[in-house]
C-alpha positions as CSV (number, residue, x, y, z in Angstrom):
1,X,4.8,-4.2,-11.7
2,X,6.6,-4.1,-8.5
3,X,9.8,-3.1,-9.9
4,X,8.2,-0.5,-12.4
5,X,7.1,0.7,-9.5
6,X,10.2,0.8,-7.3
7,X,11.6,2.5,-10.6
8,X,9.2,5.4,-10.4
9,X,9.8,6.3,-6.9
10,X,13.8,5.9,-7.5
11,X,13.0,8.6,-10.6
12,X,10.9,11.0,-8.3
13,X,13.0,11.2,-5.7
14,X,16.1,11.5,-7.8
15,X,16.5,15.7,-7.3
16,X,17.2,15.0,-3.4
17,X,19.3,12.3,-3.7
18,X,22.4,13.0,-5.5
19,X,25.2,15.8,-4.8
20,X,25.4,18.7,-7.1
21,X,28.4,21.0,-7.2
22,X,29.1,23.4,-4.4
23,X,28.3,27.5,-6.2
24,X,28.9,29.6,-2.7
25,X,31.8,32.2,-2.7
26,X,31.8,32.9,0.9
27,X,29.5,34.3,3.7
28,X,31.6,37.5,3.3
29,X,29.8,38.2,0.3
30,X,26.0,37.2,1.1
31,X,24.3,40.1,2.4
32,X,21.1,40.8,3.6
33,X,18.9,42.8,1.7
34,X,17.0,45.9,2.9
35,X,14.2,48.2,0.9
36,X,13.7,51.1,2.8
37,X,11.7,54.4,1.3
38,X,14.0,57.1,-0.4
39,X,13.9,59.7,2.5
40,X,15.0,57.0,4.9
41,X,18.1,55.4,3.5
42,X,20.8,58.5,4.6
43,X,20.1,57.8,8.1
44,X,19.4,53.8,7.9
45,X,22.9,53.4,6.2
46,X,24.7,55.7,8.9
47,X,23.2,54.3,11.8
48,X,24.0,50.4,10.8
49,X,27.4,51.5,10.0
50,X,28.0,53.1,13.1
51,X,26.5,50.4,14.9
52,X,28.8,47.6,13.4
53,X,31.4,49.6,12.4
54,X,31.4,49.6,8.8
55,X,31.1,51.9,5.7
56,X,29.3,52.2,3.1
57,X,29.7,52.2,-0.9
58,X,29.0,55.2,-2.6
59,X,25.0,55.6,-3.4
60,X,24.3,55.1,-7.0
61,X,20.9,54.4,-9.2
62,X,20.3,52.0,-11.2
63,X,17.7,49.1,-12.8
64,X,18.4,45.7,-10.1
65,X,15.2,44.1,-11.6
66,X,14.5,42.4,-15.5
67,X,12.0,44.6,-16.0
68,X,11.9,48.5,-15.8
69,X,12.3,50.0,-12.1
70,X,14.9,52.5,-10.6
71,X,16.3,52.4,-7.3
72,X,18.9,53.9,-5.2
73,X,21.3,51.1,-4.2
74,X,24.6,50.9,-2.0
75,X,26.6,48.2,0.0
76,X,27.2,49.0,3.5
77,X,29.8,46.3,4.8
78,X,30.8,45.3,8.4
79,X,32.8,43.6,9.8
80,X,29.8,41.0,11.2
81,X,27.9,41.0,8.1
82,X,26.9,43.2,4.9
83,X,23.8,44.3,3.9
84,X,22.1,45.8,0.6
85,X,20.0,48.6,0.6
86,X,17.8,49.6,-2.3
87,X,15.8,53.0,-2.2
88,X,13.3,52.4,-5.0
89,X,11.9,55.6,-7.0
90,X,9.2,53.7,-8.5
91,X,6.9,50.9,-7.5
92,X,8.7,47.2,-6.6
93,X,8.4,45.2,-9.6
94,X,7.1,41.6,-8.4
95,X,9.0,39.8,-6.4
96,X,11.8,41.7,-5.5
97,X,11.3,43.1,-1.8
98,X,9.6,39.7,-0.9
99,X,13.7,38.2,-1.1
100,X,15.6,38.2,2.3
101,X,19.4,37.5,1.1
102,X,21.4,37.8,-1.8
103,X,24.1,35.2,-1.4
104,X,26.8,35.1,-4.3
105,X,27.7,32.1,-6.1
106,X,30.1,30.7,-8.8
107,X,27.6,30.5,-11.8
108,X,24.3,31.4,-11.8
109,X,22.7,29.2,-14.0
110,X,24.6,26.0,-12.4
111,X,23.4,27.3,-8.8
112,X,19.5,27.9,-10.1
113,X,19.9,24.0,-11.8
114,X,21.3,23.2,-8.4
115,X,18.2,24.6,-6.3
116,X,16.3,23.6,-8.6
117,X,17.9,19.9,-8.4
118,X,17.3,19.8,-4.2
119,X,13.3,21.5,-4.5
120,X,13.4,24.8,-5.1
121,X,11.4,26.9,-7.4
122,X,12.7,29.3,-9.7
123,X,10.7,32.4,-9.0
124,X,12.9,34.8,-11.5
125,X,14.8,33.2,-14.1
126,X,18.4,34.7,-14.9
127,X,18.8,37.4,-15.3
128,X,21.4,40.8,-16.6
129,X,22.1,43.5,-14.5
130,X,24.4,46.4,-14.0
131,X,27.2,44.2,-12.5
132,X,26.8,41.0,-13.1
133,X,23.4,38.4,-13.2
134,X,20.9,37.3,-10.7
135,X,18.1,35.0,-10.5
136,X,15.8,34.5,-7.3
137,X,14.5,31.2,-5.9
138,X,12.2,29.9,-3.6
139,X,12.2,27.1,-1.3
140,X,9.8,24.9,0.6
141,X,8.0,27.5,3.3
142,X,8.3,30.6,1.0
143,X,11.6,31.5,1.4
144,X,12.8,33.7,-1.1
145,X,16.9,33.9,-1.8
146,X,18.7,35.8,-4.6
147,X,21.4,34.1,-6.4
148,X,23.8,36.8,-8.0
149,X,27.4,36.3,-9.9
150,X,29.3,39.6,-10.5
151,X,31.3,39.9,-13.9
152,X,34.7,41.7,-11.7
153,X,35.5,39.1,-8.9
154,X,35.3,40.8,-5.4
155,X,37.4,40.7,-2.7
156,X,36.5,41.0,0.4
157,X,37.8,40.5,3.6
158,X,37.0,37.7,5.6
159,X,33.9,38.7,8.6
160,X,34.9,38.8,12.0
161,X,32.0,37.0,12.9
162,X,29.3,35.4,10.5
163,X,25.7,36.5,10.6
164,X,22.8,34.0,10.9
165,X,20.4,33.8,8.5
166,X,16.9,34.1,10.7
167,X,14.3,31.8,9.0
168,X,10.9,31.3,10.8
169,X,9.0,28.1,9.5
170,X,5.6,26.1,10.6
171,X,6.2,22.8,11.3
172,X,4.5,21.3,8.1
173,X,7.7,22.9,6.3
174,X,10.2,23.3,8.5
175,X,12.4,19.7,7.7
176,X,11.4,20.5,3.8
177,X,13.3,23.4,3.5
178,X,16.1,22.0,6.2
179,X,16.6,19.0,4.0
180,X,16.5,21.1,0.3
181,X,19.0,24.3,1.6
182,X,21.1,21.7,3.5
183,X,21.7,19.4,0.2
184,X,22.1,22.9,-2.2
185,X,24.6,24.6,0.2
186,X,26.7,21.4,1.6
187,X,25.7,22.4,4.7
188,X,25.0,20.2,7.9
189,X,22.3,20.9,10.7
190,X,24.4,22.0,13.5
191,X,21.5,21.7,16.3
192,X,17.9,20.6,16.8
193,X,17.0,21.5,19.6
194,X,13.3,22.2,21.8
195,X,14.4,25.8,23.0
196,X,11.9,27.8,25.3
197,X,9.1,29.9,23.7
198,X,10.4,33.0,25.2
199,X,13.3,33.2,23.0
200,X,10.7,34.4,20.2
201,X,9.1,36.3,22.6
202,X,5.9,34.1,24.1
203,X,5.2,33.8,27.2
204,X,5.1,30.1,27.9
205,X,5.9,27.2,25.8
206,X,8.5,25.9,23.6
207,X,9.3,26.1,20.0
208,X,12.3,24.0,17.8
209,X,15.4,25.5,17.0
210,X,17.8,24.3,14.1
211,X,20.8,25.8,13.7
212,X,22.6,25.3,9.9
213,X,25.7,25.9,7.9
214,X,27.8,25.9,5.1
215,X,30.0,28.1,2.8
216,X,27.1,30.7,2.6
217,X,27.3,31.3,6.4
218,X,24.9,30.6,9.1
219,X,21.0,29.9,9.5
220,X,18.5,29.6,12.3
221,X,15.1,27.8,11.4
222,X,12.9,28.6,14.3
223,X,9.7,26.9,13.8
224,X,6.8,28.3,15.7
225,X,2.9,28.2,15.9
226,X,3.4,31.5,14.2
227,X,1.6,33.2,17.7
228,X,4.3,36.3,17.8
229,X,4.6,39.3,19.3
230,X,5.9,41.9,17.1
231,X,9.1,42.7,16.4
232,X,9.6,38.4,16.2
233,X,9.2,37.3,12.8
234,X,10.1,40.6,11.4
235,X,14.2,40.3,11.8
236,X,15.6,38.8,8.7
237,X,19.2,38.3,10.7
238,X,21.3,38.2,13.8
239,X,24.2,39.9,13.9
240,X,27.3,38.5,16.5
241,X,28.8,40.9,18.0
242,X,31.6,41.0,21.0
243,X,30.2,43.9,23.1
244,X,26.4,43.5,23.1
245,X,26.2,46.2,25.6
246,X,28.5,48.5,23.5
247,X,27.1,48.0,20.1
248,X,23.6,48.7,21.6
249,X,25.1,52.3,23.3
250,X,26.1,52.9,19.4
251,X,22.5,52.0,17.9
252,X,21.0,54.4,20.5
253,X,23.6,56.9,19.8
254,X,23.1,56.8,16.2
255,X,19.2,56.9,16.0
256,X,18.2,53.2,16.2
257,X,15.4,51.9,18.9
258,X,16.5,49.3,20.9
259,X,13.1,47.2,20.5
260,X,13.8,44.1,22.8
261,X,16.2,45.0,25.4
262,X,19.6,42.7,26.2
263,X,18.1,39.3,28.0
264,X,19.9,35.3,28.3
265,X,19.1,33.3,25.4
266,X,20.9,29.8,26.9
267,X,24.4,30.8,26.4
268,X,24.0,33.7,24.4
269,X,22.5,37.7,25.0
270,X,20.3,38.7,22.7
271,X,18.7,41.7,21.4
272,X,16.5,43.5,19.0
273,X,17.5,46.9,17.0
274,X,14.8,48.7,15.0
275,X,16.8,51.1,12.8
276,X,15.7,54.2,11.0
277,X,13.7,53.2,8.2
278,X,12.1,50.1,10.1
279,X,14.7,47.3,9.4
280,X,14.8,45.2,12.4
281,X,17.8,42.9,13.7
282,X,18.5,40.7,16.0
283,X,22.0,41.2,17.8
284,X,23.9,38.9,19.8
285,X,26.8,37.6,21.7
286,X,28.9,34.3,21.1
287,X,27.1,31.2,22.1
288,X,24.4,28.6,20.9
């Protein structure tokens, strides 16, 4: 009986415990992914462009989701991270606009095997669209990713600085989705660290700050009691920058609210943009 048993637990915790192959591209081709309402996305893409100085595909519509929807959709890429914006004529089929990042990957269906392998959930199963395939999968905590492939290769140029991937957790499920995204990307935890409260804007207090990555680019899990003052929570990603004072002129300039003005996070300067449309980043300088 005892070694029935030790056989059982070996079985169950088989999907954790072995490698699986490696799917991501590059984090020059993850972006971020941004619904914002028809009248809004003219001014949303010019302002983040000018901001981080980047440009913008050409605004086309099309069906992005398995079942029937139309969109506007476009690709703004800068040189500290891309993002995709989708305008959506008609109501948001379920779950798309719950997803935070579309990262690209080698195969789809080995990468949704491969989530699925390290405990995530696939929440929309493969899928055709316009350019290429997607799926979307969940992790431990509710974190919603989109896994695409694209049927012409890209070729982008590599980012001057990577974006971090800004993932806010409780504690019951914070080390269950750092131990599941770590495995599926071949990633490592690059800090753990207690960092003070005021850093997600409370007033007092601490909270834990793990800092990841891998192939697909960066990640901060900050795992809170969830007690935030808006904008915190709301901010999908940071955005490095050189000139923090400089890229915040621009966002000014180009219509954007500066919502959480420039202030010492440890070694970095932080801030929060709130451009038109309501998308909210955080922007930084160099540092941990």
């Amino acid at each position: 009986m005892r070694k029935l048993t030790l056989i059982l637990g070996l079985a169950l915790a088989a999907p954790s415990a072995f490698a699986t192959e490696d799917v991501s591209v590059g984090p020059q081709y993850d972006t971020t992914h941004v619904y914002v309402a028809p009248a809004d996305v003219d001014a949303f893409v010019q302002s983040f462009a000018t901001t981080f100085g980047g440009k913008s595909t050409r605004q086309g519509i099309a069906t992005v989701t398995p079942t029937a929807s139309s969109t506007s959709t476009q690709l703004v890429q800068t040189p500290v991270g891309s993002i995709s914006v989708f305008g959506f004529r008609t109501p948001v089929p379920y779950p798309f606009g719950q997803e935070r990042t579309g990262y690209l990957v080698t195969d789809v269906d080995k990468a949704v095997s491969a989530a699925n392998a390290h405990g995530a959930a696939t929440l929309v199963a493969p899928f055709d669209d316009p350019i290429g395939r997607d799926a979307v999968v969940t992790w431990p905590g509710g974190v919603n990713m989109q896994l695409y492939w694209h049927t012409n290769k890209p070729n982008y140029p590599a980012l001057e600085h990577v974006p971090e991937n800004r993932i806010y957790l409780p504690p019951q499920s914070a080390d269950a989705f750092i131990k599941a995204f770590v495995a599926f990307a071949h990633g490592k935890v690059d800090a753990d660290e207690t960092a003070p409260g005021s850093e997600v804007g409370q007033k007092d207090g601490t909270y834990r700050r793990v800092r990841l990555s891998s192939r697909f680019g960066k990640a901060a899990v900050l795992v809170t009691n969830g007690q935030l003052a808006w904008p915190y929570g709301t901010e999908m990603t940071g955005y490095e920058v050189g000139d923090l004072d400089a890229t915040l002129q621009r966002a000014r300039d180009s219509g954007a609210k500066v919502v959480v003005d420039a202030h010492a996070e440890g070694k970095r300067r932080a801030a929060m943009i709130q451009f038109p449309g309501g998308y909210v980043a955080e922007v930084h300088t160099a540092g941990q």
